[in-house]
C-alpha positions as CSV (number, residue, x, y, z in Angstrom):
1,X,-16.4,-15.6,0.3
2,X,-12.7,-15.4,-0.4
3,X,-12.1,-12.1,1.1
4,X,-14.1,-13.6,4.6
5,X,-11.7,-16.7,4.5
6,X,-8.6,-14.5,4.2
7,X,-9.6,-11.9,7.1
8,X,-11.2,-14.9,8.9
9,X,-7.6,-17.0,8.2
10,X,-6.3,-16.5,11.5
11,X,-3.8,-19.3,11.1
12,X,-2.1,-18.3,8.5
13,X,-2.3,-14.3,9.2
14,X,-0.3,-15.0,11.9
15,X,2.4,-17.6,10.4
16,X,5.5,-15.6,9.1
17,X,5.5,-18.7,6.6
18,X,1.9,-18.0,5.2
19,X,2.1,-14.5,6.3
20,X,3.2,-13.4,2.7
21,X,0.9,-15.4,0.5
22,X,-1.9,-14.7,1.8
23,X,-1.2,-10.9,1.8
24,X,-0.6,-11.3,-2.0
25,X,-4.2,-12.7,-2.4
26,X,-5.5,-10.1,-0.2
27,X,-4.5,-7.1,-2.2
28,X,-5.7,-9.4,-5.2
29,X,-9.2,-10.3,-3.9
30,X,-9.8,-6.6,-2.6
31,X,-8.8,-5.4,-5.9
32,X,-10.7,-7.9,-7.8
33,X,-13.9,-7.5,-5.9
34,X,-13.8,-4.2,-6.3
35,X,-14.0,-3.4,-2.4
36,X,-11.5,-0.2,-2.8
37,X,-12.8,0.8,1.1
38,X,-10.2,-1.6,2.0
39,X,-7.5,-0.9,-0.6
40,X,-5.4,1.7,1.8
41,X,-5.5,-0.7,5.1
42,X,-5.2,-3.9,3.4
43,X,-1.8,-2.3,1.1
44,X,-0.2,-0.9,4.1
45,X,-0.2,-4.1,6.3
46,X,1.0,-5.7,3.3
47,X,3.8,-3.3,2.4
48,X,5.0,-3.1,6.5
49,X,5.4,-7.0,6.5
50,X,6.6,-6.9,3.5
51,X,9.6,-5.4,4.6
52,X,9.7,-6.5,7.9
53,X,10.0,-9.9,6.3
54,X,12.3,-8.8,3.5
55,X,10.0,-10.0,0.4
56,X,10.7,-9.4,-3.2
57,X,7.1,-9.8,-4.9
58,X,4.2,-8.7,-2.0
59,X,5.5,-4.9,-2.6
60,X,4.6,-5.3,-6.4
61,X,1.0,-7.3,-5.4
62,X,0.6,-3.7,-3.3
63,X,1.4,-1.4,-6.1
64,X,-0.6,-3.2,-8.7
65,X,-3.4,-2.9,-5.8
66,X,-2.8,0.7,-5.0
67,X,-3.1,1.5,-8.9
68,X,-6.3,-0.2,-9.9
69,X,-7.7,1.9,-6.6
70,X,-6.3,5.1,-8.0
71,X,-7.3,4.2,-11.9
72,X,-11.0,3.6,-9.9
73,X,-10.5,6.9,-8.0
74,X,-10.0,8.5,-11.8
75,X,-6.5,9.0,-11.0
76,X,-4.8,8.1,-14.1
77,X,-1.3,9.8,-13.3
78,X,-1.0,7.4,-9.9
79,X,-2.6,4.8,-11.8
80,X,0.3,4.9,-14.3
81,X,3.2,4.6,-12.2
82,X,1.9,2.4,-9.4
83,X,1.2,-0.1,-12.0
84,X,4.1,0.8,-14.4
85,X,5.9,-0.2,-10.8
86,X,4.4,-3.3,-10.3
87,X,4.8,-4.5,-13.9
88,X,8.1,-3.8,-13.9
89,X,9.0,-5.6,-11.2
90,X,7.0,-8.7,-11.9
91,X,9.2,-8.8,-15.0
92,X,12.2,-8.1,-13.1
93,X,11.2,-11.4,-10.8
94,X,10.7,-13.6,-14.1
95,X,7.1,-13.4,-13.0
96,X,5.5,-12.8,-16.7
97,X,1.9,-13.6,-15.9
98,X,1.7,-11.0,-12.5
99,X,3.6,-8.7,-14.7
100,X,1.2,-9.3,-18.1
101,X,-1.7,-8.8,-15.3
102,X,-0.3,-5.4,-14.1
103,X,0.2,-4.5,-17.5
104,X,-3.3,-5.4,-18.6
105,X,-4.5,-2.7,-16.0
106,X,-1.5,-0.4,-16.8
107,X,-3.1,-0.4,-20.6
108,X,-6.3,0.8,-18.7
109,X,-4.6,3.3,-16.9
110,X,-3.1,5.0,-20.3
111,X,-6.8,4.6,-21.9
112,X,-8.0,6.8,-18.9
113,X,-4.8,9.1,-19.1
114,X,-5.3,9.4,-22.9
115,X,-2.3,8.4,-23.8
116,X,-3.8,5.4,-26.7
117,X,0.1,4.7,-28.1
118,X,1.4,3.6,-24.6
119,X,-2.0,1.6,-23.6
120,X,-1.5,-0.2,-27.0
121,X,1.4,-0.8,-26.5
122,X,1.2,-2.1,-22.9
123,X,-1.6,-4.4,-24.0
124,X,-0.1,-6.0,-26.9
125,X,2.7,-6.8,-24.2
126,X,0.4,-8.4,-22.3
127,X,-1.5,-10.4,-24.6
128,X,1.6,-12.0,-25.4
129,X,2.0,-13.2,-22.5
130,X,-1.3,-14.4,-22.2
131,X,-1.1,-16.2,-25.2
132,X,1.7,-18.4,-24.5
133,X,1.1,-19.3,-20.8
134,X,-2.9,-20.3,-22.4
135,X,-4.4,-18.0,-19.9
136,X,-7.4,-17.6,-22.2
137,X,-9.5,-15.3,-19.9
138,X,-7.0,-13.2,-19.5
139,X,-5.9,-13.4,-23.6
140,X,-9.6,-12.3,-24.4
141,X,-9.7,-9.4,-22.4
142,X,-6.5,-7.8,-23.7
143,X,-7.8,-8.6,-27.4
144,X,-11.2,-6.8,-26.1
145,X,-8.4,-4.0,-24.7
146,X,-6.9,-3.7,-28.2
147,X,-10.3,-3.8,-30.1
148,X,-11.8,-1.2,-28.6
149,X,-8.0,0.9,-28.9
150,X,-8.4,0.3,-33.0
């Protein structure tokens, strides 16, 4: 339902004021519904208005999107630096729960790469975060993350 309401969101598609926002949810309802068909299409619109419009934060919405598509292709070395990338700059934009999201992902990413220190290590990051904005979904699956990490 949420990904028919943004394509179907005609109105604020077109607005240069809404443009951007509802970009940002696109890549993150794509991504969240798992509909990875649309990934490439949906990021490069995204990244073209982007800078066309001259916005900091829908590039990093794009690279967080483009590497939970590669982590699902089984592309862990992609995986890593889109979302190393979009973690990064989240932080960078004082935007700690985007950032602690991409970093939730980035700790799957390492998991798949094998690199257990660094997916630790970006977890615990994350959980932090998690834990003191209350985002309690979000807390339990980082904790799940670091269970399962030892």
């Amino acid at each position: 339902m949420a990904l028919e309401l943004i394509e179907e969101s005609s109105s604020l598609r077109s607005s240069k004021m809404g443009r951007g926002p509802t970009l940002e949810a696109h890549c993150d309802v794509v991504a969240d519904l798992g509909r990875w068909e649309l990934a490439d299409e949906v990021a490069a619109d995204a990244r073209a208005f982007a800078e066309r419009a001259l916005l900091e934060a829908l590039p990093f919405h794009v690279d967080r999107l483009e590497g939970r598509a590669a982590l699902t292709r089984g592309d862990a070395t992609n995986a890593v630096a889109a979302l190393t990338q979009a973690r990064d700059g989240f932080v960078a934009l004082r935007a700690a729960w985007e950032g602690a999201i991409a970093g939730l992902w980035l700790a799957e990413a390492h998991v798949a790469a094998g690199d257990v220190p660094e997916a630790r290590w970006a977890a615990e990051g994350a959980a932090d975060v998690f834990e003191r904005v209350r985002s309690v979904r979000e807390a339990e699956q980082a904790r799940s993350l670091l269970a399962r990490l030892g």
